[in-house]
C-alpha positions in Angstrom: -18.8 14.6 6.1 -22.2 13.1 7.7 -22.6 9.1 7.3 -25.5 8.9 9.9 -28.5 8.1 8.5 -31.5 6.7 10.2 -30.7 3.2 9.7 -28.0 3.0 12.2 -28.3 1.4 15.8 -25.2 2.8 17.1 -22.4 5.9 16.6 -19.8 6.6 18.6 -17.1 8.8 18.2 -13.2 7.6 18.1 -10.6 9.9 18.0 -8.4 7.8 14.8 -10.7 9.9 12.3 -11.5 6.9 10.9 -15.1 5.7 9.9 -16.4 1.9 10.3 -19.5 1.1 9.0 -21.6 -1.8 7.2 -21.3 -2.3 3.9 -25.3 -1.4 3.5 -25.2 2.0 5.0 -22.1 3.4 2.5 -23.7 6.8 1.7 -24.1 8.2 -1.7 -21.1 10.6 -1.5 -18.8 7.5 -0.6 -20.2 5.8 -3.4 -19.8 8.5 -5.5 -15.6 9.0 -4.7 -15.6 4.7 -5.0 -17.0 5.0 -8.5 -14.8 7.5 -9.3 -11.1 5.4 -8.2 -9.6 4.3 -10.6 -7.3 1.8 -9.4 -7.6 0.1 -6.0 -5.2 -2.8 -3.7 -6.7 -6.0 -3.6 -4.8 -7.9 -0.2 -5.8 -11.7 -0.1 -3.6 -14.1 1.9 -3.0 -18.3 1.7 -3.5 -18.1 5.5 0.5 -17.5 5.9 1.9 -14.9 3.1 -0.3 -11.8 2.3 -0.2 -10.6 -1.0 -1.7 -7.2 -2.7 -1.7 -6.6 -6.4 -3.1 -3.2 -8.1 -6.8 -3.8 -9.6 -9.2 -2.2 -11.7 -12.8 -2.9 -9.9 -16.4 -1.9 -9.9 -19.0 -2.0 -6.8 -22.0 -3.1 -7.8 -24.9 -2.9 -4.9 -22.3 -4.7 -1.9 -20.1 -6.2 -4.0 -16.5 -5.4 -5.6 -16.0 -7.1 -9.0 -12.4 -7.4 -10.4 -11.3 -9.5 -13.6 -8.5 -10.9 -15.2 -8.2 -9.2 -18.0 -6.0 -10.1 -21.4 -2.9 -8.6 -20.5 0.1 -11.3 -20.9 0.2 -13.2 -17.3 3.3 -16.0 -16.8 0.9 -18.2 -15.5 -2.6 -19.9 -16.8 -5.2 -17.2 -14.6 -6.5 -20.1 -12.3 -2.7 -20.3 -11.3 -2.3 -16.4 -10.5 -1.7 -15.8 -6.6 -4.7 -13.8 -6.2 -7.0 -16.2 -7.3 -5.5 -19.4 -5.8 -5.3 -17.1 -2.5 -8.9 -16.5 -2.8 -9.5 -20.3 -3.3 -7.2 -20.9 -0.2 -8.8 -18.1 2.1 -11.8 -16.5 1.1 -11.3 -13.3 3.7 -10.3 -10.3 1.3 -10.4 -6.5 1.3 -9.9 -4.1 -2.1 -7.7 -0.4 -0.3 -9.2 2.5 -2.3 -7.1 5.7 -2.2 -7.0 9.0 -3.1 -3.5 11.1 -2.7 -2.6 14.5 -3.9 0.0 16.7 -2.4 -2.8 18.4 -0.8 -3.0 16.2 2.0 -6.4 18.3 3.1 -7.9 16.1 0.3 -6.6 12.7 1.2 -9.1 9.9 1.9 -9.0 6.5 1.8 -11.6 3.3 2.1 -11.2 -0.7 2.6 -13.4 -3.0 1.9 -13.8 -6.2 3.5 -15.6 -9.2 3.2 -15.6 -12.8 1.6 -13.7 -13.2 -2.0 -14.7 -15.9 -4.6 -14.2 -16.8 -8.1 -17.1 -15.6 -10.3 -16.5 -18.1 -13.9 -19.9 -18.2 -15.9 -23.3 -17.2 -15.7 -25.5 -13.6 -15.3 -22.9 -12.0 -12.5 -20.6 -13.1 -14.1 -21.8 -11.4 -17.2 -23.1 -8.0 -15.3 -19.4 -7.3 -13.8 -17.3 -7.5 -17.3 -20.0 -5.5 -18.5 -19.7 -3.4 -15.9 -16.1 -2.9 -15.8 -16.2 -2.1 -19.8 -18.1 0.3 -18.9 -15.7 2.0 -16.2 -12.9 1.5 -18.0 -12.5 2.0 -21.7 -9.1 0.0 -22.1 -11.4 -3.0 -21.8 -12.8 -2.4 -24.9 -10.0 -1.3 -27.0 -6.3 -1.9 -25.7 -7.1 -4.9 -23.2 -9.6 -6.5 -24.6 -11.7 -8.2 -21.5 -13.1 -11.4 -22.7 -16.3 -12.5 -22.4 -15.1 -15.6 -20.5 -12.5 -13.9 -18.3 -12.1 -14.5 -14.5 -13.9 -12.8 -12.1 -13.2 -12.3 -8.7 -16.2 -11.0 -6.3 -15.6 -9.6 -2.9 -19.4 -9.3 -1.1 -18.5 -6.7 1.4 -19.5 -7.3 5.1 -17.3 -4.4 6.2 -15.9 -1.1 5.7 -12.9 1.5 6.7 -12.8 5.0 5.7 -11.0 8.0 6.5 -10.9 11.6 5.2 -9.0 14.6 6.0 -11.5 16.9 5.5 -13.7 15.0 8.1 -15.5 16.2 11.3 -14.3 13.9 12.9 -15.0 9.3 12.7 -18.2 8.5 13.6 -18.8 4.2 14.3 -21.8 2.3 13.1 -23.5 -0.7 13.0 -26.2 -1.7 11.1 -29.4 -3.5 12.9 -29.4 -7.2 12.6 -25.6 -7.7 12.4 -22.9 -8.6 15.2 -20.0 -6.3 15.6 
């Protein structure tokens, strides 16, 4: 697996097999196995408990989009941990994973950046259509409303690993602090 490309100041091997790289350089094979997951781990915190709930998402350009969809909640959806965590602490990351018994085709990829709560307008608009469009439950057993919830994540960073690797390769992408 090759994630170099030419945009990249700086590589550097680690020995961990895992890959970290801006958001902005994710190449399209990465992209690709993303698109793909079906279900990923969004971990948020209050700044003292961490929390992770199972999500169904979308990327869209450098941002994960998540919503709350119509399945019965006990609480009003402003009230759900997620979203008064991401209200609390904007710093978020969405664990994508693949797992068969196969472990030569394991892989896995976090995403990290800065949460918020998406409620009206044209992004808000694009992701439910988006995510209808992923997921077909959203248009027929779960209804996702127009008006639901949205929680965006706009990356900053990235994790991967995969066992069929070379071996990690470290990157940072021009014009950004490590």
């Amino acid at each position: 697996m090759s994630i170099v490309s030419s945009s990249l100041t700086s590589v550097s091997r680690r020995k961990s097999g895992t890959t970290n790289l801006d958001i902005a350089v994710i190449d399209a094979g990465l992209r690709r196995r993303i698109a793909r997951a079906r279900v990923g781990h969004f971990a948020t915190s209050d700044g003292r408990i961490p929390s992770v709930v199972p999500v169904c998402f979308v990327l869209l350009g450098e941002t994960v989009y998540q919503a709350i969809d119509g399945k019965p909640k006990s609480v009003n959806p402003s009230q759900l941990r997620r979203v008064k965590n991401v209200r609390a602490n904007p710093n978020a990351a969405l664990l994508i994973d693949h797992y068969l018994e196969n472990w030569r085709r394991l892989w896995y990829v976090v995403l990290r950046g800065k949460a918020r709560i998406v409620d009206a307008g044209v992004e808000q608009r694009r992701a439910i259509g988006a995510l209808r469009k992923k997921y077909p439950q959203y248009r027929t057993n779960v209804p996702l409303r127009s008006d639901a919830l949205v929680i965006a994540i706009d990356v900053r960073r990235l994790r991967h690993w995969r066992a069929s690797s070379p071996g990690p390769v470290r990157a940072r992408h021009p014009g950004r602090p490590a």
